[in-house]
One Martini backbone bead per residue (centre of mass of N, CA, C, O) as a GRO file, in nm:
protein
   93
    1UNK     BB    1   0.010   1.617   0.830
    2UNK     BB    2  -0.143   1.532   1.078
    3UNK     BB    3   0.131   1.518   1.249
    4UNK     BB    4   0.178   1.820   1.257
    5UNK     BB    5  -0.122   1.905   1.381
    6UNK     BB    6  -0.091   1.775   1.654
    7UNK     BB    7   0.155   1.876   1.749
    8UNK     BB    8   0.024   2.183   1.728
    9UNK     BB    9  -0.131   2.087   1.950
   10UNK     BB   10   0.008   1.999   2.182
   11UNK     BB   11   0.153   2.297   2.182
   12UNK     BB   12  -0.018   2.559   2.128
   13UNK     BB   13  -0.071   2.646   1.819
   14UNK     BB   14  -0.318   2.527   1.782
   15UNK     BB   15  -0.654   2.459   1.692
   16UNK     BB   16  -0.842   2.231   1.609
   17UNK     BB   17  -1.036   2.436   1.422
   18UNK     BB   18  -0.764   2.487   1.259
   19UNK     BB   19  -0.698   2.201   1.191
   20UNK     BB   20  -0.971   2.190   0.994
   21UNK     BB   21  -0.963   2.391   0.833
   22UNK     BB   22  -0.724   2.313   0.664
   23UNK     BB   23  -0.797   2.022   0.590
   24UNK     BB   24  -1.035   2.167   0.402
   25UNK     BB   25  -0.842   2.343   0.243
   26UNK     BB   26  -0.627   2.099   0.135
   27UNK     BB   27  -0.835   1.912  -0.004
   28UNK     BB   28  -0.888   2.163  -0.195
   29UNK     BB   29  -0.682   2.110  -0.375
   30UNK     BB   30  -0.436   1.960  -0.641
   31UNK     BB   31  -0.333   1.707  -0.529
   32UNK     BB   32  -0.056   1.486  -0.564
   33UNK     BB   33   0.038   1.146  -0.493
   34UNK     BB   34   0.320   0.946  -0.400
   35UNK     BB   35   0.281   0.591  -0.407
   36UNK     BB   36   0.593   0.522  -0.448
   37UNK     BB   37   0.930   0.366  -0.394
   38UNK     BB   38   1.227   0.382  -0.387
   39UNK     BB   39   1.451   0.119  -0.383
   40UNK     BB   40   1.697   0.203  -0.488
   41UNK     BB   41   1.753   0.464  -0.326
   42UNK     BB   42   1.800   0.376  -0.031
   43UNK     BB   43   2.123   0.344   0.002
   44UNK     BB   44   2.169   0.641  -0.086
   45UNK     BB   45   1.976   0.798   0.095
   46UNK     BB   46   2.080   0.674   0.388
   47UNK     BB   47   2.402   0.838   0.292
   48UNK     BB   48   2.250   1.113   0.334
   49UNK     BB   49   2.102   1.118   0.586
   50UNK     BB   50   2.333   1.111   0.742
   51UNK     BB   51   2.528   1.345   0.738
   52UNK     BB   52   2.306   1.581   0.798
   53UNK     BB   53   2.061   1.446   0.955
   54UNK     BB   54   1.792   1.347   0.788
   55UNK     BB   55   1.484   1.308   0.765
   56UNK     BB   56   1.286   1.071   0.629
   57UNK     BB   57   1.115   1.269   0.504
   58UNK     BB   58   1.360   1.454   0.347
   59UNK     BB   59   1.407   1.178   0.180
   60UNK     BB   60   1.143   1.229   0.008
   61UNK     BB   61   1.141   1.491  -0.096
   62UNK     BB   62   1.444   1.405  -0.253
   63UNK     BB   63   1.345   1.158  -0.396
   64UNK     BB   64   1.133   1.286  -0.544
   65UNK     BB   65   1.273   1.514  -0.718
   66UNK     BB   66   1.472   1.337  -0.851
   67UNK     BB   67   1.238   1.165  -0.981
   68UNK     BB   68   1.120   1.434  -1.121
   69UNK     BB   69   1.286   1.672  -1.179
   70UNK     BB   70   1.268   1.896  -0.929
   71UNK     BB   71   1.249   2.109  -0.753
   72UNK     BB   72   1.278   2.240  -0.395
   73UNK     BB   73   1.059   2.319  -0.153
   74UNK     BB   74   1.284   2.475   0.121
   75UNK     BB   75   1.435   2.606   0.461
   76UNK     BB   76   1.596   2.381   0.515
   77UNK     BB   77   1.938   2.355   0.529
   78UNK     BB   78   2.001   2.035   0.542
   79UNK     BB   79   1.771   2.032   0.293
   80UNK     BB   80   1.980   2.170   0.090
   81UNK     BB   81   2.236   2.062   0.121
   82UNK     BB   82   2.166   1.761   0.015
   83UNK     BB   83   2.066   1.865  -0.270
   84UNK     BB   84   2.336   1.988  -0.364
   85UNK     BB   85   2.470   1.691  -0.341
   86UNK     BB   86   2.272   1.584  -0.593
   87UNK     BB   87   2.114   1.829  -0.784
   88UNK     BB   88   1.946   1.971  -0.663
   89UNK     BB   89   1.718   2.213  -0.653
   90UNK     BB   90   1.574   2.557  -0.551
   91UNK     BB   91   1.283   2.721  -0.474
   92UNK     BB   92   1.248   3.006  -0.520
   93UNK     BB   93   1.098   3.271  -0.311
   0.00000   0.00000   0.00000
């Protein structure tokens, strides 16, 4: 996240003042983060990411999907077809 925030700032896309609002509303969420890495699945995602280009990031949160047996929230479509040929749902919007 917070590399997302830097890029839209270094972009001026957004302003320090925004970037700090937002982490201020983020962090009062009920998140919960996924602490371990499937290592196992390391080799499939890998295999996966290579096919339609997707960033390791893309693959974290297909194989959290995966291994949580939830849809994914996404409008990228590289990340859709991925999904797709995995078995994954997406999250109608």
């Amino acid at each position: 996240m917070v590399n997302v925030l830097l890029v839209a700032e270094r972009k001026e896309r957004l302003k320090q003042a925004d970037s700090t609002r937002f982490l201020t509303l983020l962090l009062q969420l009920p998140i919960e983060t996924e602490k371990e890495w499937s290592q196992e699945a390391m080799p499939d995602l890998l295999a996966v990411g290579r096919d339609p280009g997707l960033s390791s990031y893309d693959l974290s949160y297909l194989d959290l999907a995966v291994r949580r047996n939830c849809p994914l929230a996404t409008l990228d479509q590289k990340l859709i077809a991925a999904a797709e040929k995995t078995g994954v749902s997406i999250l109608e919007t």
